[in-house]
Structure formats: structure tokens, C-alpha cells
PDB file of N, CA, C and O in Angstrom:
ATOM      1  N   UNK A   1     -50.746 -35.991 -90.008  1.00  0.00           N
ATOM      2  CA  UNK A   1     -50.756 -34.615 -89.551  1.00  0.00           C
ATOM      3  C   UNK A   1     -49.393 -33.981 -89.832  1.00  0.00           C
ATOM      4  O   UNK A   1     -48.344 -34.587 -89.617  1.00  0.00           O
ATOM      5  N   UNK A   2     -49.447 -32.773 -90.306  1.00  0.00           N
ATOM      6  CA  UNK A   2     -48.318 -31.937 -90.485  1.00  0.00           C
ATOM      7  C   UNK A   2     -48.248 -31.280 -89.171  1.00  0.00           C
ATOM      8  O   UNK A   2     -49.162 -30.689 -88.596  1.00  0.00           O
ATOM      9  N   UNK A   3     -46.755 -31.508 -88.679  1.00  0.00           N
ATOM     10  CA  UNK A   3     -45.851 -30.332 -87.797  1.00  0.00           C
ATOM     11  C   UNK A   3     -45.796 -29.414 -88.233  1.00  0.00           C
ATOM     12  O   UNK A   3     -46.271 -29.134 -89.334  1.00  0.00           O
ATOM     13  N   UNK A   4     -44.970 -28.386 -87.216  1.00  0.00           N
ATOM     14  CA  UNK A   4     -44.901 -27.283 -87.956  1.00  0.00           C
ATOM     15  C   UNK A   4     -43.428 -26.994 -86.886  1.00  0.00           C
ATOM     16  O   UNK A   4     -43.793 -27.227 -85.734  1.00  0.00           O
ATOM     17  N   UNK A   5     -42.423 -26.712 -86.902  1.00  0.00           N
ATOM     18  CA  UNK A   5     -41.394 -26.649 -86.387  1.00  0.00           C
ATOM     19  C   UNK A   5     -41.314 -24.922 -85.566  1.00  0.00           C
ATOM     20  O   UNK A   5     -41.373 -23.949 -86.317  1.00  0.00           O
ATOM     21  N   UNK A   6     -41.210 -24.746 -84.349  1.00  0.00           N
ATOM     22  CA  UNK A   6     -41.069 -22.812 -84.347  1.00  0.00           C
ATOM     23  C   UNK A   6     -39.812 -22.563 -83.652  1.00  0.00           C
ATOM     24  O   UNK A   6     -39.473 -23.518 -82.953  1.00  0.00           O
ATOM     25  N   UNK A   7     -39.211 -21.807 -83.639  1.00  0.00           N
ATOM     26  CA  UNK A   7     -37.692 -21.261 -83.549  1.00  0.00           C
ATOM     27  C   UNK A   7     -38.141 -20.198 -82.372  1.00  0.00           C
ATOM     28  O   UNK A   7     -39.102 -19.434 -82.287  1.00  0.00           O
ATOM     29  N   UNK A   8     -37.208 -20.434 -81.641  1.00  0.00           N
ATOM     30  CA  UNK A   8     -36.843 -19.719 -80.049  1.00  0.00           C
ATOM     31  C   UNK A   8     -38.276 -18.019 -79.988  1.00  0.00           C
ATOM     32  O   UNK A   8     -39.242 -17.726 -79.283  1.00  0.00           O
ATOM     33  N   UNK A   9     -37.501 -17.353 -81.257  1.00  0.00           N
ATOM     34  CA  UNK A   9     -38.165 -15.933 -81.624  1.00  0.00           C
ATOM     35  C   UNK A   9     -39.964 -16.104 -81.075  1.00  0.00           C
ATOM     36  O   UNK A   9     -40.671 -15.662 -80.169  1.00  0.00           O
ATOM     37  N   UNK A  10     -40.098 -16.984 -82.212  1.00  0.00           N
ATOM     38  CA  UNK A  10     -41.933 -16.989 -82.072  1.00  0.00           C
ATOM     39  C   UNK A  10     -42.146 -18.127 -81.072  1.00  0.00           C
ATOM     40  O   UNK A  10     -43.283 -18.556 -81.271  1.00  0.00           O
ATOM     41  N   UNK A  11     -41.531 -18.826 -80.051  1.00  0.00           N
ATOM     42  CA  UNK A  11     -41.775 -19.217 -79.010  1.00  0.00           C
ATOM     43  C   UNK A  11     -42.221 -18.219 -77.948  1.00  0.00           C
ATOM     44  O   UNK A  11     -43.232 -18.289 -77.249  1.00  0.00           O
ATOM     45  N   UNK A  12     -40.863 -16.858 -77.960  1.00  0.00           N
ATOM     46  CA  UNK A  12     -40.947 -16.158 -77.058  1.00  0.00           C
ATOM     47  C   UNK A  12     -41.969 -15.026 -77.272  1.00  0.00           C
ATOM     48  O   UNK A  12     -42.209 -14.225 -76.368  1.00  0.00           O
ATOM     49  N   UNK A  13     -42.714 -14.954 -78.768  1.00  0.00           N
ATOM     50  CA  UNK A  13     -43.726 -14.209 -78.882  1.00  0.00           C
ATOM     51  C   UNK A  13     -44.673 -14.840 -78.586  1.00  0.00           C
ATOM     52  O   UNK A  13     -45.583 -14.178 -78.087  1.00  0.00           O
ATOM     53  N   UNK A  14     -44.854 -16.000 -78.706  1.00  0.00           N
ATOM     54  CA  UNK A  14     -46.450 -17.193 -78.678  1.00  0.00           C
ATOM     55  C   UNK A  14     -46.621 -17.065 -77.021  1.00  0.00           C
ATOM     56  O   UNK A  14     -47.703 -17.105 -76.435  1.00  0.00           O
ATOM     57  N   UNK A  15     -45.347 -16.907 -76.413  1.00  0.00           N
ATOM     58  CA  UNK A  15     -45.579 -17.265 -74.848  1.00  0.00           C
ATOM     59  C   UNK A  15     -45.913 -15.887 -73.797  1.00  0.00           C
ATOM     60  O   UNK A  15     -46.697 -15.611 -72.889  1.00  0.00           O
ATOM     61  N   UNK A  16     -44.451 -15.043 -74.773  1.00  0.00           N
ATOM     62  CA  UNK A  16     -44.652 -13.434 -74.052  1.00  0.00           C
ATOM     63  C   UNK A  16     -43.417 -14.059 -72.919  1.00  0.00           C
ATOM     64  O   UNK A  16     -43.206 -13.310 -71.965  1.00  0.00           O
ATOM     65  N   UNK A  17     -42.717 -15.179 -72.955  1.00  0.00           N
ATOM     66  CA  UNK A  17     -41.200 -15.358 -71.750  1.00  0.00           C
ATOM     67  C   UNK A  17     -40.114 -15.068 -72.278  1.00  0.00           C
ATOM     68  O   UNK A  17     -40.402 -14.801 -73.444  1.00  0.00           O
ATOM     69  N   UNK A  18     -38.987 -14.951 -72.132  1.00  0.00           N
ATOM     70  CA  UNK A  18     -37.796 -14.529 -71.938  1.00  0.00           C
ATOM     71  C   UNK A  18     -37.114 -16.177 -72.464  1.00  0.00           C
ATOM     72  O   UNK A  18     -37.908 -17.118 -72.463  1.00  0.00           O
ATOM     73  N   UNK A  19     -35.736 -16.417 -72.867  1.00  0.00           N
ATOM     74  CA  UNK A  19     -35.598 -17.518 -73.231  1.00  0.00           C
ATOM     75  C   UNK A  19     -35.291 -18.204 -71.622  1.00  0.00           C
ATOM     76  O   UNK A  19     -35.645 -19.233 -71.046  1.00  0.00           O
ATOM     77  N   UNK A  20     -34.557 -17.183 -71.324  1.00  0.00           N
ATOM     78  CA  UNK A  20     -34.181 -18.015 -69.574  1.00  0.00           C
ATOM     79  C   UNK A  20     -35.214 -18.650 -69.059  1.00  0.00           C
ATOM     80  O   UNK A  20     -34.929 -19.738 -68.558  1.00  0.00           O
ATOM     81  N   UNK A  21     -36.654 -18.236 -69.004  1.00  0.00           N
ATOM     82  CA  UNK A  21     -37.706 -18.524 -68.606  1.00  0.00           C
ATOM     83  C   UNK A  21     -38.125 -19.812 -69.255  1.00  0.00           C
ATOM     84  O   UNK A  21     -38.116 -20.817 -68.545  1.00  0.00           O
ATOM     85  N   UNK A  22     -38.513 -19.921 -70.585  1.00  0.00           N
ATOM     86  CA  UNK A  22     -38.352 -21.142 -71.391  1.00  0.00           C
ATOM     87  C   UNK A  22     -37.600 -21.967 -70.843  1.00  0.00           C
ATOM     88  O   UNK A  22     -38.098 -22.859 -70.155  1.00  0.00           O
ATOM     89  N   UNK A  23     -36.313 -21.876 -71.005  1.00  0.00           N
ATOM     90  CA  UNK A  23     -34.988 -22.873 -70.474  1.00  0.00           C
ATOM     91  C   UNK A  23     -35.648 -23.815 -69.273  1.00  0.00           C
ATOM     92  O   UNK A  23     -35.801 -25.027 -69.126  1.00  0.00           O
ATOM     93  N   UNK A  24     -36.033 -22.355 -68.309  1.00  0.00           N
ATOM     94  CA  UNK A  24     -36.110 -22.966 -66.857  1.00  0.00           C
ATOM     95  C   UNK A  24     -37.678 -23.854 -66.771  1.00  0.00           C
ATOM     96  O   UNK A  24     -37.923 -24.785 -66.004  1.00  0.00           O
ATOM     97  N   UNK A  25     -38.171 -23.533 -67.315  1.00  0.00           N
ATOM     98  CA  UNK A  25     -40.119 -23.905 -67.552  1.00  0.00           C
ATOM     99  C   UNK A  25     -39.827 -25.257 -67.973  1.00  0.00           C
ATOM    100  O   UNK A  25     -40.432 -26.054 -67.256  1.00  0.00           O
ATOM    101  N   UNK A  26     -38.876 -26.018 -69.186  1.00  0.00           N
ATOM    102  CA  UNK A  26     -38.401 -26.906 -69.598  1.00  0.00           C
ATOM    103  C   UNK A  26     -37.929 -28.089 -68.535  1.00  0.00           C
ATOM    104  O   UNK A  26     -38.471 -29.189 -68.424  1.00  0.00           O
ATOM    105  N   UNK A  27     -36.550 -27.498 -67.619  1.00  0.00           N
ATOM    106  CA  UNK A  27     -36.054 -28.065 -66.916  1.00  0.00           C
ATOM    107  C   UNK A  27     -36.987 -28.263 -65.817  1.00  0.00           C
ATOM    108  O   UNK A  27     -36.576 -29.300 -65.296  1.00  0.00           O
ATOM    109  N   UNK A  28     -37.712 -27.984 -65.351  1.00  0.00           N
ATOM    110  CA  UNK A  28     -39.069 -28.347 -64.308  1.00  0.00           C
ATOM    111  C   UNK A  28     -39.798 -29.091 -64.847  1.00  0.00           C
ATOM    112  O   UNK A  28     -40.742 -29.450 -64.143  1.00  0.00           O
ATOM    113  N   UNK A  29     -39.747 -29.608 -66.125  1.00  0.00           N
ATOM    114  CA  UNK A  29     -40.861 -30.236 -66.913  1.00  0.00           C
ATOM    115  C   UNK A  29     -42.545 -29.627 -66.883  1.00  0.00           C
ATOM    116  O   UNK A  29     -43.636 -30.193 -66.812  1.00  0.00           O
ATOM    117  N   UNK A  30     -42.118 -28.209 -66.976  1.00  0.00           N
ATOM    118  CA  UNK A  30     -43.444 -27.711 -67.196  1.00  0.00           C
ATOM    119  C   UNK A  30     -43.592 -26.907 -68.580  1.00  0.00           C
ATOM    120  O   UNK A  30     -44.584 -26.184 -68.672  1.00  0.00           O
ATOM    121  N   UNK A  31     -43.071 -26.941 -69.214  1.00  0.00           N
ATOM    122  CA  UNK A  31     -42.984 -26.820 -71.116  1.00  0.00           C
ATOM    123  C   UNK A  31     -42.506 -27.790 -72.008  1.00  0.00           C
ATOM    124  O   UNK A  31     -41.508 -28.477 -71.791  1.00  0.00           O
ATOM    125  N   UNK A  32     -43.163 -27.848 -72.947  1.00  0.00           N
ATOM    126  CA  UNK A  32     -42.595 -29.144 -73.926  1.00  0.00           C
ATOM    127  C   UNK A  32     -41.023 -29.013 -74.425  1.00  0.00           C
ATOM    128  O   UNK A  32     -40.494 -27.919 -74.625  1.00  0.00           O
ATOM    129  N   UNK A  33     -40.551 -29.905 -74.547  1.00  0.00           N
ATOM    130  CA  UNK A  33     -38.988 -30.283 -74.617  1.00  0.00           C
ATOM    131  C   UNK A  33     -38.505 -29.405 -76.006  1.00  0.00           C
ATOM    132  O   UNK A  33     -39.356 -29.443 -76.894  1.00  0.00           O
ATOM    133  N   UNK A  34     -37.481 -28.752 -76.280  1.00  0.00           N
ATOM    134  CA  UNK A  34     -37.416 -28.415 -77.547  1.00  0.00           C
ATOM    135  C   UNK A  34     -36.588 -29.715 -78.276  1.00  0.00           C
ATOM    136  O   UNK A  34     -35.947 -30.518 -77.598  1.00  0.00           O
ATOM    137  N   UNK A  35     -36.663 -29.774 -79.281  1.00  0.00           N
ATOM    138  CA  UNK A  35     -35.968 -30.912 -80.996  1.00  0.00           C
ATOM    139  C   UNK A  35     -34.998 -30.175 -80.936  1.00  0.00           C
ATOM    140  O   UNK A  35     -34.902 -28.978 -80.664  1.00  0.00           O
ATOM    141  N   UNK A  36     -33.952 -31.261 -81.315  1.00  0.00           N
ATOM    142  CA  UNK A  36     -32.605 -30.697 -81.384  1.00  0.00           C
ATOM    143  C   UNK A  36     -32.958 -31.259 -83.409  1.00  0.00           C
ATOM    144  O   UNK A  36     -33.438 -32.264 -83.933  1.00  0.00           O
ATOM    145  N   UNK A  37     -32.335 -29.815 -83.984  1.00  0.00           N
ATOM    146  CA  UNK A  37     -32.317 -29.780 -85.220  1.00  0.00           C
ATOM    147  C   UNK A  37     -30.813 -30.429 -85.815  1.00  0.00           C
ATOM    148  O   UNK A  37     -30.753 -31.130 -86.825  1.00  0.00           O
ATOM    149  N   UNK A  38     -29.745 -30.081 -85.055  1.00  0.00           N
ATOM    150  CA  UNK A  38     -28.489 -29.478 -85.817  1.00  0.00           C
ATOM    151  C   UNK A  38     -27.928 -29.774 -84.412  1.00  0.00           C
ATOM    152  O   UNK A  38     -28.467 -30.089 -83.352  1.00  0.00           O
ATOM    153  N   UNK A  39     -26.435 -29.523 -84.847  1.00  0.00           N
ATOM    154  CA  UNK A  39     -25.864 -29.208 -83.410  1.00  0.00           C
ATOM    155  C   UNK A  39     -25.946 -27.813 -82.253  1.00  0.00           C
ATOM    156  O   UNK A  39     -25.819 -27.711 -81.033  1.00  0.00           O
ATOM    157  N   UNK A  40     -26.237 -26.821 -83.428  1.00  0.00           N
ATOM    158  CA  UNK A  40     -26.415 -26.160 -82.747  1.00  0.00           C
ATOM    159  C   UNK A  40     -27.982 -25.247 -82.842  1.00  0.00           C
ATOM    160  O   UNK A  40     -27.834 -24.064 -82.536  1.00  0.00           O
ATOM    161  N   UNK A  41     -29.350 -25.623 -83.200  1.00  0.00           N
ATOM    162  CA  UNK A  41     -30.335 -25.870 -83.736  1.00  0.00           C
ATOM    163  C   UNK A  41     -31.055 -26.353 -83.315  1.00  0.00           C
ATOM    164  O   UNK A  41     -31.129 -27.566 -83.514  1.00  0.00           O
ATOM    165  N   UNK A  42     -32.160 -25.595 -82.354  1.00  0.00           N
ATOM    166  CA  UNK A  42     -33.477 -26.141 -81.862  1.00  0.00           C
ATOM    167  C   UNK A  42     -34.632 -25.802 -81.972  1.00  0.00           C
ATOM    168  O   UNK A  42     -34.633 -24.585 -81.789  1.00  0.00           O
ATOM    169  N   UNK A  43     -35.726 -26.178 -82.180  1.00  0.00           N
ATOM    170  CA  UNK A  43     -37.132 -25.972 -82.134  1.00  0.00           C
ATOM    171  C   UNK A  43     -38.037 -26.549 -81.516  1.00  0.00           C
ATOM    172  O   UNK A  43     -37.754 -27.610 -80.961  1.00  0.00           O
ATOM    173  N   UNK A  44     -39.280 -26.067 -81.435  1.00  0.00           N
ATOM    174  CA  UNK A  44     -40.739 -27.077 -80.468  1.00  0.00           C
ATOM    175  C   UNK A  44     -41.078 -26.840 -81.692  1.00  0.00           C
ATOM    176  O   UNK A  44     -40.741 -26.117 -82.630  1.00  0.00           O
ATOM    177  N   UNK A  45     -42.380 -28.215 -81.254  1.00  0.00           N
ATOM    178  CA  UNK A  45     -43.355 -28.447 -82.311  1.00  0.00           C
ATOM    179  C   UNK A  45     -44.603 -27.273 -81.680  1.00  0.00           C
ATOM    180  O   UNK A  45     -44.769 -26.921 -80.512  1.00  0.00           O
ATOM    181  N   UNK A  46     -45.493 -26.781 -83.128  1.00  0.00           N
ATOM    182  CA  UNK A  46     -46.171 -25.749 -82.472  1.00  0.00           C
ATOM    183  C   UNK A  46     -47.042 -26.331 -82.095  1.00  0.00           C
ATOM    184  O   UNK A  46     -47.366 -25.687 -81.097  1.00  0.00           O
ATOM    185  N   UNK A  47     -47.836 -27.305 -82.190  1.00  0.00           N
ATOM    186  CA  UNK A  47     -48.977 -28.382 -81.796  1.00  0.00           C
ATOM    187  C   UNK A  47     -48.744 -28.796 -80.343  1.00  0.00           C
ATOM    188  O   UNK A  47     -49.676 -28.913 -79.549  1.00  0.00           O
ATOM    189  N   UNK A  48     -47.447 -29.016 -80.022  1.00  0.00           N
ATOM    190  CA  UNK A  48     -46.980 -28.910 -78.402  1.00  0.00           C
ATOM    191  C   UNK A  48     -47.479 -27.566 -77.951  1.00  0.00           C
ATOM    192  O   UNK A  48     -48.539 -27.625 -77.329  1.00  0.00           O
ATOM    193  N   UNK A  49     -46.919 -26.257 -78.132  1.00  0.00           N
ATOM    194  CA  UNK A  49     -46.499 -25.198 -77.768  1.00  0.00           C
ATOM    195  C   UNK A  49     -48.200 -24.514 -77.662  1.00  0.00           C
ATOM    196  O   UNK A  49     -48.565 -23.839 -76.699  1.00  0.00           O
ATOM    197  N   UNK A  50     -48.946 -24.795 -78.654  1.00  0.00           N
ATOM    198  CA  UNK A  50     -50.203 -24.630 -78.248  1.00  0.00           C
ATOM    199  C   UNK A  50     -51.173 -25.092 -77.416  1.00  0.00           C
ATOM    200  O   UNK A  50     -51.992 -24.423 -76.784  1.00  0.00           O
ATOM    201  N   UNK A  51     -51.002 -26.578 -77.458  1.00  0.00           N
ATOM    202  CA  UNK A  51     -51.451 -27.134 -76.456  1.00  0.00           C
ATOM    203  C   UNK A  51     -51.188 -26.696 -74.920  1.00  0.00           C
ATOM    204  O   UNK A  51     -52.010 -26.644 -74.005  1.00  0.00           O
ATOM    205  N   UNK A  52     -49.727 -26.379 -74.903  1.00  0.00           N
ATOM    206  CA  UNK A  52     -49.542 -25.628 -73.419  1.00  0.00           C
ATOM    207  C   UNK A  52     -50.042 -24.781 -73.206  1.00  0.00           C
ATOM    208  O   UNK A  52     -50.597 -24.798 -72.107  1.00  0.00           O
ATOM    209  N   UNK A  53     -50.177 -23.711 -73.907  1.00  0.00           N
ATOM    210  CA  UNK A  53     -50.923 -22.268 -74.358  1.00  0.00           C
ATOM    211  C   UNK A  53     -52.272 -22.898 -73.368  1.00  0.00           C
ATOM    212  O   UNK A  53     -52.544 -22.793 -72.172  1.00  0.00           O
ATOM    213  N   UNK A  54     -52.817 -23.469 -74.333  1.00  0.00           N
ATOM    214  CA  UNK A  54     -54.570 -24.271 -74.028  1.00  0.00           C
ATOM    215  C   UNK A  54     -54.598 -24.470 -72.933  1.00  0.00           C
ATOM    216  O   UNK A  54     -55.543 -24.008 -72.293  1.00  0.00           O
ATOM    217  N   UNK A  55     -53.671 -25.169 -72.329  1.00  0.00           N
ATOM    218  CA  UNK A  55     -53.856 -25.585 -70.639  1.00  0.00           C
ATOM    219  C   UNK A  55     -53.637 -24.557 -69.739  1.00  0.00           C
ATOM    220  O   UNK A  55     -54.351 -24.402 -68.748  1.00  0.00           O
ATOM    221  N   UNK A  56     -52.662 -23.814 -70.025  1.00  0.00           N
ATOM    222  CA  UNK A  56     -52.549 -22.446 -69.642  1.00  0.00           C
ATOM    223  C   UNK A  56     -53.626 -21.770 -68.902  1.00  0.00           C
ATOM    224  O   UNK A  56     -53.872 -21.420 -67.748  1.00  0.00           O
ATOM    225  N   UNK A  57     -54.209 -21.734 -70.185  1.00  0.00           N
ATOM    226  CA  UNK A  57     -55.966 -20.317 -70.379  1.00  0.00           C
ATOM    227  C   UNK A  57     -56.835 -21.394 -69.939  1.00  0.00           C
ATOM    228  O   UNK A  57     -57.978 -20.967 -70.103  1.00  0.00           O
ATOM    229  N   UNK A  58     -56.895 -22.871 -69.344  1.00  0.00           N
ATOM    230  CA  UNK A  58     -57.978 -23.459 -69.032  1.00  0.00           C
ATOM    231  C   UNK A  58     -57.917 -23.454 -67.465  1.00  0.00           C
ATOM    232  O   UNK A  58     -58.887 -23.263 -66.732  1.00  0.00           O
ATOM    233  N   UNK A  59     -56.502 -23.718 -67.027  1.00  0.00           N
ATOM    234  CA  UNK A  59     -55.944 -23.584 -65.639  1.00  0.00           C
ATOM    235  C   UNK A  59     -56.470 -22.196 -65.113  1.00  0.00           C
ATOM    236  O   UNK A  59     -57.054 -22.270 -64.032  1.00  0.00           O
ATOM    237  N   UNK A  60     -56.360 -20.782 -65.750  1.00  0.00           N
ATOM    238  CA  UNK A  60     -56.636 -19.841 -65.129  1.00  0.00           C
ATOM    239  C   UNK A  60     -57.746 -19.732 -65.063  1.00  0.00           C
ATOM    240  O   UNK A  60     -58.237 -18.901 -64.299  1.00  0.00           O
ATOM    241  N   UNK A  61     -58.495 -20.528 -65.831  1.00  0.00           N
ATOM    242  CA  UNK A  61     -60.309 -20.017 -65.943  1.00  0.00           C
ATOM    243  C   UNK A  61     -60.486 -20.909 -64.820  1.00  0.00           C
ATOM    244  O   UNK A  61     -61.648 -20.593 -64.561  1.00  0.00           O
ATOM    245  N   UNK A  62     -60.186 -21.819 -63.931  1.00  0.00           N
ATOM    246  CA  UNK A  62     -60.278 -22.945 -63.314  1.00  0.00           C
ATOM    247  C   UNK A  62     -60.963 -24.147 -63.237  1.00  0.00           C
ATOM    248  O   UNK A  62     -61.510 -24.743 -62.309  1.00  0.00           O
ATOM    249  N   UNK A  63     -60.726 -24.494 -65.069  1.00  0.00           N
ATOM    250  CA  UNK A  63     -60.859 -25.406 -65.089  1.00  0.00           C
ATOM    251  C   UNK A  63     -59.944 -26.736 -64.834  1.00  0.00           C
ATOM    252  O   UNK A  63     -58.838 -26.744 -65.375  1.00  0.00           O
ATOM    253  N   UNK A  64     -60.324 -27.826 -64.068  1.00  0.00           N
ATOM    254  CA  UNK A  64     -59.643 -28.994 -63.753  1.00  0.00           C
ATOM    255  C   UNK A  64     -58.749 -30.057 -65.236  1.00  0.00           C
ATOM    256  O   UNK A  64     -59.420 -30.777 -65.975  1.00  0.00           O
ATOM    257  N   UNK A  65     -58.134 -29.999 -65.294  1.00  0.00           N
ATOM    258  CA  UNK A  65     -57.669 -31.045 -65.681  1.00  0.00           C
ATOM    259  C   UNK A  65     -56.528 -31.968 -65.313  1.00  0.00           C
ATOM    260  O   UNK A  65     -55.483 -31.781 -64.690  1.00  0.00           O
ATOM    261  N   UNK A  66     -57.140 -33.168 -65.981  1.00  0.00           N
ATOM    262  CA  UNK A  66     -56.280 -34.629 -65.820  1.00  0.00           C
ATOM    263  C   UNK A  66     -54.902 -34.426 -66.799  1.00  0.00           C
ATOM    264  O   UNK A  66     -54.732 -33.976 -67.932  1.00  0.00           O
ATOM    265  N   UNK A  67     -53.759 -35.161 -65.461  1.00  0.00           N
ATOM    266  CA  UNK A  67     -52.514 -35.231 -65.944  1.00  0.00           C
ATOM    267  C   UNK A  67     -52.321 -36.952 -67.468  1.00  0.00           C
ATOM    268  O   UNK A  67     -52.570 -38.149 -67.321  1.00  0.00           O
ATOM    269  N   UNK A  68     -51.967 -36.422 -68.305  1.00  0.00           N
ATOM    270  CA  UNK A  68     -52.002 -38.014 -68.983  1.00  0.00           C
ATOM    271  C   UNK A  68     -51.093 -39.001 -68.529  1.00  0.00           C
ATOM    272  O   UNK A  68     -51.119 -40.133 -69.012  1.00  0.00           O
TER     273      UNK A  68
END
């Protein structure tokens, strides 16, 4: 399977948050971790970033799901 690497910008469009928000969603362990690229250089994988998306829109419809 191909990754696909996404940069802060289209995180904060895919999600509609603020980066602070990201940051903090992260540090609660309730968003996937970003890849450190570089030293100063980070990204999520979008296959993560969707998947959260997914649980997201399944949580509000109320559907149940199992933690893995």
C-alpha cells in the first residue's frame, strides 16, 4: 500500500481545526501522531487522518465502536 504523507495546511482543511487544536487532540491521544520528516518537518499519514475522519462521522451517527 502506498502512503500518502499531508502537511499541517490540508490537515487543517481535512479537519476544519486550528493547529493548536491538532497539537492539543494529539497530546490527549485523540488524533494520530504526526512523522517527524526533518528537523524541522512534519506530517500524518492520510490513511490515519481519514480513518479518524471515519470514526468521527460514525461516533456522531451513534454508532458503537471497539477500541483496538
Amino acid at each position: 500500500m502506498t502512503e500518502t504523507f499531508l502537511r499541517l495546511p490540508a490537515v487543517k482543511k481535512r479537519t476544519g481545526f486550528g493547529r493548536s487544536h491538532i497539537y492539543s487532540l494529539i497530546k490527549q491521544g485523540q488524533f494520530p501522531k504526526q512523522i517527524y520528516l526533518g528537523p524541522q518537518s512534519v506530517a500524518w499519514l492520510e490513511s490515519e487522518v481519514s480513518d479518524w475522519i471515519e470514526h468521527r462521522i460514525l461516533e456522531s451517527r451513534g454508532v458503537v465502536l471497539k477500541k483496538d
